[in-house]
Each structure stands twice: as structure tokens, then as C-alpha cells.
C-alpha positions as CSV (number, residue, x, y, z in Angstrom):
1,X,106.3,-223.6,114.9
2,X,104.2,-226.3,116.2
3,X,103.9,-226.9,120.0
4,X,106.3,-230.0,120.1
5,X,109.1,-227.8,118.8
6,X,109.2,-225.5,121.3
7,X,112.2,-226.4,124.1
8,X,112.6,-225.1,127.2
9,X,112.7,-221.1,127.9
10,X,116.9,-219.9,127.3
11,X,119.0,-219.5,130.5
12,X,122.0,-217.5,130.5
13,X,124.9,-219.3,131.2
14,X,128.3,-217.7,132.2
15,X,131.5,-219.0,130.1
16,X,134.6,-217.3,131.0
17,X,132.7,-214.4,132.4
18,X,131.1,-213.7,129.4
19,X,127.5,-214.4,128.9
20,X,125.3,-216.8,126.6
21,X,121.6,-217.6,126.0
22,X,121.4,-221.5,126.0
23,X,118.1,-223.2,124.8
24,X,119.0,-226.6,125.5
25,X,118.8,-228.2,128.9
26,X,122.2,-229.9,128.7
27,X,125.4,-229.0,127.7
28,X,128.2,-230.7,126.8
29,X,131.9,-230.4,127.6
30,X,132.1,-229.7,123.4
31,X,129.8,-227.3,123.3
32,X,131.4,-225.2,126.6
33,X,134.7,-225.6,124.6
34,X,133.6,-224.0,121.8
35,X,131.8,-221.1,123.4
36,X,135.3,-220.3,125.3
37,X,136.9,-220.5,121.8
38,X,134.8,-220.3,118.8
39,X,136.4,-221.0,115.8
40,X,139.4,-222.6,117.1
41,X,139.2,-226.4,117.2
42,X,141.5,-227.9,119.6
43,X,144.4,-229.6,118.9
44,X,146.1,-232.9,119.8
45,X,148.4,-230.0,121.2
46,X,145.6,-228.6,123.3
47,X,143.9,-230.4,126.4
48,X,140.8,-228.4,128.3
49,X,139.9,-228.4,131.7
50,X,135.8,-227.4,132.1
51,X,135.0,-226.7,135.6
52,X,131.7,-225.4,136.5
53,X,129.5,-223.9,139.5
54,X,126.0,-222.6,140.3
55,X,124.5,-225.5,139.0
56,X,121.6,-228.0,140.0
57,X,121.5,-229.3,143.5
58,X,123.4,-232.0,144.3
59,X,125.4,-231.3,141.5
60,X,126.4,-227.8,142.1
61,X,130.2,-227.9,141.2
62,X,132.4,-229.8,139.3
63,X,134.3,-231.3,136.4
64,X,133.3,-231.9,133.0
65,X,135.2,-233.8,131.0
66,X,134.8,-235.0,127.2
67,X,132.3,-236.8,126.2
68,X,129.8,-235.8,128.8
69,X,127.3,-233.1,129.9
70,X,125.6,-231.4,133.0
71,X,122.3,-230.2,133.2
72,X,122.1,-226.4,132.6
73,X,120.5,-223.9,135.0
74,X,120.2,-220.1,134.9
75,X,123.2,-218.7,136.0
76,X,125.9,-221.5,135.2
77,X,129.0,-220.5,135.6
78,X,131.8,-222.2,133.5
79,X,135.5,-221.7,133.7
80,X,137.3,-223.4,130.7
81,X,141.1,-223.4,130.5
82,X,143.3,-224.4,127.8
83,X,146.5,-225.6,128.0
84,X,148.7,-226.8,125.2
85,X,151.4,-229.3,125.9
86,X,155.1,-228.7,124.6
């Protein structure tokens, strides 16, 4: 492992209340989907909400939404919730 290769330390980040080592400094709405439900890729049936708190200052709480990401920080709490449409 050469020096470049080497990200930043894991954090632990909360997804519905379970908990996950995370590597990566970022995480996107995707990636929070699939840790709330691995191996079941979502529907044009399905639509997610991501909310999260604990995070960075100034961004503390909020939304995600597809497409985007939020800095991670040790601690991150993520609530996702799927709902499928009739």
C-alpha cells in the first residue's frame, strides 16, 4: 500500500440504527440507500426519503436526495425510509 492510497481513518456512521464503518469522506444518497437495503435495488415502485443528523457544522441536518452527497463525520446518523407507490 503506498502512502497515496491511504484515505482517511473510517468513521462509523449510523443507518437505521444500525452501524457501519465508512472510509470515504462522502456519501451519497445511493450508497445510504443501499446500506438501509442491501441487495434490494429500488424500483420505479419505490421512492426513498434520506434524512440525516449529527453531521458537519453548518450542515448538521437535512435532506439528501438522489444524485447528491454530504460530507461524512463520526457519528452520522441516517434515517432512510422507503415507500412504494400503489
Amino acid at each position: 500500500m503506498h502512502q497515496d492510497d491511504r484515505g482517511p481513518r473510517p468513521v462509523t456512521i449510523i443507518v437505521n440504527t444500525r452501524s457501519y464503518p465508512w472510509e470515504a469522506k462522502d456519501i451519497t444518497f445511493e450508497q445510504v440507500v443501499e446500506l438501509a437495503y442491501p441487495g434490494q435495488p429500488p424500483t420505479d415502485q419505490d421512492a426513498y426519503t434520506v434524512r440525516y443528523s449529527r453531521g458537519h457544522d453548518g450542515h448538521g441536518s437535512g435532506s439528501l436526495t438522489a444524485g447528491h452527497s454530504v460530507k461524512v463525520k463520526n457519528g452520522m446518523v441516517f434515517d432512510v425510509f422507503r415507500t412504494s407507490r400503489s
